[in-house]
Structures are given as C-alpha cells and as structure tokens.
N, C-alpha and C positions, 0 to 999 in steps of 0.2 A: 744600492742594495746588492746589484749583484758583485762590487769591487770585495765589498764585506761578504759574501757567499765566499768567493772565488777566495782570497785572504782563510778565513775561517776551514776551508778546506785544501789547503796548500800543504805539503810536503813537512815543512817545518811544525807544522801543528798534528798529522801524524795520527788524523784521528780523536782527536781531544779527548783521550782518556785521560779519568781526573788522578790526578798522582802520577803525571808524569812530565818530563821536558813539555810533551804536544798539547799537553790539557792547559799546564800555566801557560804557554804561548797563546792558546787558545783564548785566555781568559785575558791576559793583556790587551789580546786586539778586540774584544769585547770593551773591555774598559775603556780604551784610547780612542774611540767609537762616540761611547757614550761621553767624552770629553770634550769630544771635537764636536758636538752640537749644542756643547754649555752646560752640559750637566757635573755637579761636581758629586763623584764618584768615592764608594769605599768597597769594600771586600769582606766579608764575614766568614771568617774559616770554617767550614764543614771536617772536624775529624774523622767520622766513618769513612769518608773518601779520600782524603788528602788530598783537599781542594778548597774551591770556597765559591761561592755565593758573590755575583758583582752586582752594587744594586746604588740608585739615586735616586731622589724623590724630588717634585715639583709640587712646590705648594702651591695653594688657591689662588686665585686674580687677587692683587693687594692684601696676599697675607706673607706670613713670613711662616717657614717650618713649623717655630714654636706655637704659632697661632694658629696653625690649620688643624681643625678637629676632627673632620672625618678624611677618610680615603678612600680610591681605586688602586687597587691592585692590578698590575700586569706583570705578567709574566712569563718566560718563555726557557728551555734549559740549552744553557751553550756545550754540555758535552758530547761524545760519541762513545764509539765503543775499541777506538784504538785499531792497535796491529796485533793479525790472529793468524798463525798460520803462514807469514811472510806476506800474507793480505794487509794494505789498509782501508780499513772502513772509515768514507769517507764524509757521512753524514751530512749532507747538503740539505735531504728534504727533512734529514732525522739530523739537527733542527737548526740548521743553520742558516735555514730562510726564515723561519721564527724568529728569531736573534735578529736579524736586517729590519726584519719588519717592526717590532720592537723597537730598536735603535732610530728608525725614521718615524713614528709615531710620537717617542718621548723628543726627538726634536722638535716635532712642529708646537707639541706641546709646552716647552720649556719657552719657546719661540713666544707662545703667546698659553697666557695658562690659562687652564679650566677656572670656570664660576663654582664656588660654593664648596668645592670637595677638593684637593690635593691628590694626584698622582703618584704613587710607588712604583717604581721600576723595578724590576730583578731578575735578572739571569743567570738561572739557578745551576751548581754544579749536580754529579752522581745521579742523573734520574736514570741513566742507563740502568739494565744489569753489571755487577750484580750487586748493583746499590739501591733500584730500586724496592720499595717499600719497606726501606730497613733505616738506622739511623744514619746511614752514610747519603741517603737523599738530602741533595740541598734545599728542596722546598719544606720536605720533613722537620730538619734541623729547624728552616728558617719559620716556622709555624711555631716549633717549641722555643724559640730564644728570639720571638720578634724585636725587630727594632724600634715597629711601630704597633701598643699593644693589638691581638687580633679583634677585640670585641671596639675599634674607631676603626675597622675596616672594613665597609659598606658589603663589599663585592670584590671577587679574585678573578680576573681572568687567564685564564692558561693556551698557551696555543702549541701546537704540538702538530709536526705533519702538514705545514698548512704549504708549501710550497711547488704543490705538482698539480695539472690538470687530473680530472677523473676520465677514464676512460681512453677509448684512441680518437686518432685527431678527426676523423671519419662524424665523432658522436654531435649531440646537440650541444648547442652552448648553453644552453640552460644545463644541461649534465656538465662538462668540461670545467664550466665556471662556479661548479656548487662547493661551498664548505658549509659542514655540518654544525651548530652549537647547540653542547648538551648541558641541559644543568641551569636551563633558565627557567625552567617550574618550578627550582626549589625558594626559589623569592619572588613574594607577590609583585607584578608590575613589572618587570623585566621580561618575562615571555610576549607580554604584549608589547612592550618597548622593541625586541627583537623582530615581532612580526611583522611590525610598522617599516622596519629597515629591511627586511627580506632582499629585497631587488634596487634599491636606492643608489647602488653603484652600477651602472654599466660593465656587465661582463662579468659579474658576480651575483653570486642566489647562496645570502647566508641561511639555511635550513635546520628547523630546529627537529632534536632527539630527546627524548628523556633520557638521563643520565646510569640510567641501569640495563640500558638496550646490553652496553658493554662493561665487562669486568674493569676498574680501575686501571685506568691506560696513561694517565702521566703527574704532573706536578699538583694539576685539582686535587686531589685525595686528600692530602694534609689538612685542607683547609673545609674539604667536607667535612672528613670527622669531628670536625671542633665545631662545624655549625656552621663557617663561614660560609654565605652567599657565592656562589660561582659561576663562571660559564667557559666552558671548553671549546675552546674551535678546532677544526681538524678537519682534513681530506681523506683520514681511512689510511689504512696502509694499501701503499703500491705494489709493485711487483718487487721494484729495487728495495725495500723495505729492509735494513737491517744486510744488507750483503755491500762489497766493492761498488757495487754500479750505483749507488748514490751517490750521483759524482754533477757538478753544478750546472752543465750542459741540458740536464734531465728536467732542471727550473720551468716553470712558466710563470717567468718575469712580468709579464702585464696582468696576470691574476693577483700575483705579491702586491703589487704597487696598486689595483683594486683594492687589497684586503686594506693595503695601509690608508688609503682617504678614508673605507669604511669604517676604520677602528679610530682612527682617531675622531668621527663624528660620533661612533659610538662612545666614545669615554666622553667627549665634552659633556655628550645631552645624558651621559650616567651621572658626571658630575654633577649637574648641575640639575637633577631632580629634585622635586619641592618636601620628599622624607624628610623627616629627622633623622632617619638613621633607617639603613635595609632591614628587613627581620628575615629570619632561615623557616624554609618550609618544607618538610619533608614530602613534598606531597609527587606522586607520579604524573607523567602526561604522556601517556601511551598514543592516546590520540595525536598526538603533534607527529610522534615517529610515525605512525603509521598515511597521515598525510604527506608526509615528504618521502615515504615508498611512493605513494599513491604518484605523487607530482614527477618522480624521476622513472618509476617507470611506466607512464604515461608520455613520456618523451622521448624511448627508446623505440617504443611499440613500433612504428615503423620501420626499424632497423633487426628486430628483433621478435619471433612469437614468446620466446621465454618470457620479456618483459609483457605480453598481453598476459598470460598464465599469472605470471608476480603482480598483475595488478588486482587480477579479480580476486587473487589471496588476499592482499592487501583492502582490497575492500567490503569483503567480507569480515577481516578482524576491525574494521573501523563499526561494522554495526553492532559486534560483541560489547565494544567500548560501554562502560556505565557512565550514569552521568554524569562524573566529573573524570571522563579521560580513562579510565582505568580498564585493564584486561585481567582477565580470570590468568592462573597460573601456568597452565595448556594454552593459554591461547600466547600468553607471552614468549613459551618457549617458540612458539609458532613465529611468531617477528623476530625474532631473535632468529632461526633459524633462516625466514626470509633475509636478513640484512646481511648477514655473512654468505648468502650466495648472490646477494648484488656488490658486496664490496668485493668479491672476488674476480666477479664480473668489468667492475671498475679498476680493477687495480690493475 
C-alpha cells in the first residue's frame, strides 16, 4: 500500500487533477494496480471532468459476472486537486490511502471471492472541487450510467480520508485508531452488522455516525439520493486536509492495513447475508453519534478537562434522544456543534 501511496503521489502524477497529464497518470497506476492483483479492468469516461472512472468487478463464489445477481459496492476516489499556485497538492490522505486500501481488499477478494453477492470496485475520478456535486463527479456520472443497474446493488461503500491517525501521538489508541462509518442506519441490519465489528481488528474502533451529523462530504451522495444503501468511512479532516503537506510520510500505515483486513471481513459477511436484497431506510440514529462522542471523549478525559465538559454535553443529548435514536432540531445543531469542535481537536 504504501509503494501505491508513494507512486499515486509522485512528481509525475502532479496532484491528480482530472483532465490533465497527472490525473490520467494517476489513473493508469490505479489501473495497473488493480491488474496486477487479477482484476480485469475498464474505464468509464466522466465528461464533466475530463477523466474517467477505473472500475472491476468480482463475481460470487462459483458464479460468473453474468450470473451474479446482487452486489457490494466499494469505492474510493483517485483524484486530487492538482498544482495551484506553483504548490502541488499532494493528496496522500485525500485519498490516496483509500485507493491502496481498495486495491488490497479487491485483491484478497478476487483471490478468493465472496458467497452469494459479487463485489464492484471503483475509483472514481472528479470528486474534488470543483467537480464535486455537479455532473463532472465520477461517482455522479457512475450512478446515472451504471454499469451494473443500481436497484441489484445491495450496498455502497465510500471511503474517503481514511488514512491518518486522529489526534497526536501522545492520545489514547482507542482515539488514534478510530474511523467513523456513517450511513449504516439507513439499511435495516447493517448498523447492527457494524456494531458487532466495532473493535474486531486490533488497533482499530470503526465508530458509527448518522449520516447527517455532516453536509455531503464525498462519493456516497450519488447513491444516497437514489435510495441506495451506504456506508461511509472516514477519519475527519486533519490539519493537512486539502493543502501541500498531504504528503505520504503523514500515513499511519498499520492503521490502513487494520482498515484493510477490516473491510475485507466486512464485505465477505455483507456478501454473504441471508437478504434478498438491502431495502433503503431513511431513518436517523443520532443516538449512535452521540455514543461515539460519549466513547472518545471518555478517553481523552485524562488528558483533557475540555473532553470532561464534551462528555457531560454529550450525555445529556443522549437523554433528549426519543425512542428510536432521534434529537429535536436544537438539540441536533447542539452535536453538530459538539463534533466539529472534537474534530478540530482531532485533526
């Protein structure tokens, strides 16, 4: 992963802004990636960006493409935001550890395929500005001109940011080792699927969020709006977020290669659940974010009186909660405002 980090952020790629020399080199070593673990590989041109979309799919245990009915969606996006300024933005955690991690999950899986469901890969071009949420998004695009239609696609997962420790190196590993998934309330049986895995990897606490804590932040949206099932993983933005200093040095490599045994157990046991098919549920789980304030800053408190203060907030809006998870409108802006001054805290 990190040969592919380091490659993906090299000189000749330039930033992988889509529509240019650094983005299609970008996009080649993405492909040639996914080649060299056995996947056979196409490209879907994204016009709004002047780019494309590198995507492969792994059918079911004993099926063949044509015969596999449902799918998992994964997904991750391979571009940056280029050179601005005589700067290049180097995009390592924005999202060039996504793409690795990616890339080593659809091998193990090609390696030996999931029961019952087929895996879709795709790394998607233009989720930057100032492509995103316009048709120049590659996951945009690839929602409206599926390959595979979206209503035989169970579940999307998106990863985005997932490549940096939280905090400094001082903090708790339970903090350090946290990525957030949001977006598993809106399908019955996958928040609980999620909670079951919470700490199952060593060095890792995947932590779940309701999906509206935060505004539309990457490639999931496309496939919200249309109803599809999702789940978003993510670390928050850092400090280097978006500027020069994302640069591959910044990684925490034995988090990534946590994330990737996690994901690929989690897609076998998504595959291979006993549904017909996911249903979409709009439903909120304020209670879940407001637990997993609870739990991180519960862990800081020692290091920290601010996290004593953020906790007793936090559990005080866990009592507002009605009985299916839900906060009044005031109180939501209220966690909302608590979470962007622990991710600030964190980044």
């Amino acid at each position: 992963m990190r040969e592919l980090v380091e490659a993906l952020c090299s000189e000749r790629c330039a930033g992988r802004a889509p529509g240019t020399a650094g983005g299609r080199e970008g996009r080649r070593i993405v492909a040639e990636a996914l080649s060299a673990v056995g996947l056979e590989v196409t490209q879907l041109a994204v016009p709004g960006c002047d780019g494309a979309n590198v995507l492969a799919a792994i059918p079911a245990a004993g099926a063949s493409l044509a015969s596999t009915e449902r799918w998992v969606l994964l997904g991750a996006h391979h571009d940056h935001l280029g050179r601005h300024g005589g700067e290049t933005y180097w995009g390592a955690d924005d999202n060039a550890a996504a793409v690795a991690i990616l890339v080593q999950v659809a091998g193990a899986l090609a390696r030996e395929p999931p029961a019952r469901r087929g895996v879709l890969i795709a790394a998607f071009d233009g989720e930057e500005p100032p492509h995103f949420l316009s048709d120049g998004m590659g996951s945009e695009w690839y929602a409206a001109h599926p390959p595979v239609a979206l209503d035989r696609i169970d579940i999307m997962l998106c990863m985005d940011l997932v490549g940096h420790a939280l905090g400094e190196p001082a903090f708790p590993a339970e903090v350090r080792g946290s990525v957030f998934a949001l977006g598993a309330e809106r399908s019955p049986g996958t928040a609980a699927h999620l909670d079951a895995l919470v700490a199952s990897e060593p060095g890792l606490w995947v932590r779940r969020l309701d999906a509206e804590i935060i505004p539309p932040l990457s490639d999931y949206h496309p496939f919200w709006t249309r109803r599809v099932p999702f789940v978003f993983l993510t670390c928050g933005r850092a400090r280097h977020y978006h500027t020069p200093d994302d640069t591959p040095d910044r990684l925490d490599y034995p988090k990534m290669e946590a994330l990737a045994r996690w994901l690929q157990r989690w897609t076998r046991e998504t595959c291979a659940r006993p549904e017909a098919r996911f249903s979409f549920d709009n439903h909120r789980d304020d209670a879940a974010s407001v637990r997993t304030l609870i739990a991180l800053t519960r862990a800081l408190e020692p290091m920290s009186p601010m996290a004593k203060a953020g906790r007793q907030v936090a559990e005080g809006l866990l009592a507002r909660c009605d009985g299916q998870g839900r906060l009044a409108t005031a109180a939501r802006q209220e966690l909302a405002s608590l979470l962007q001054r622990l991710e600030a805290g964190l980044g």
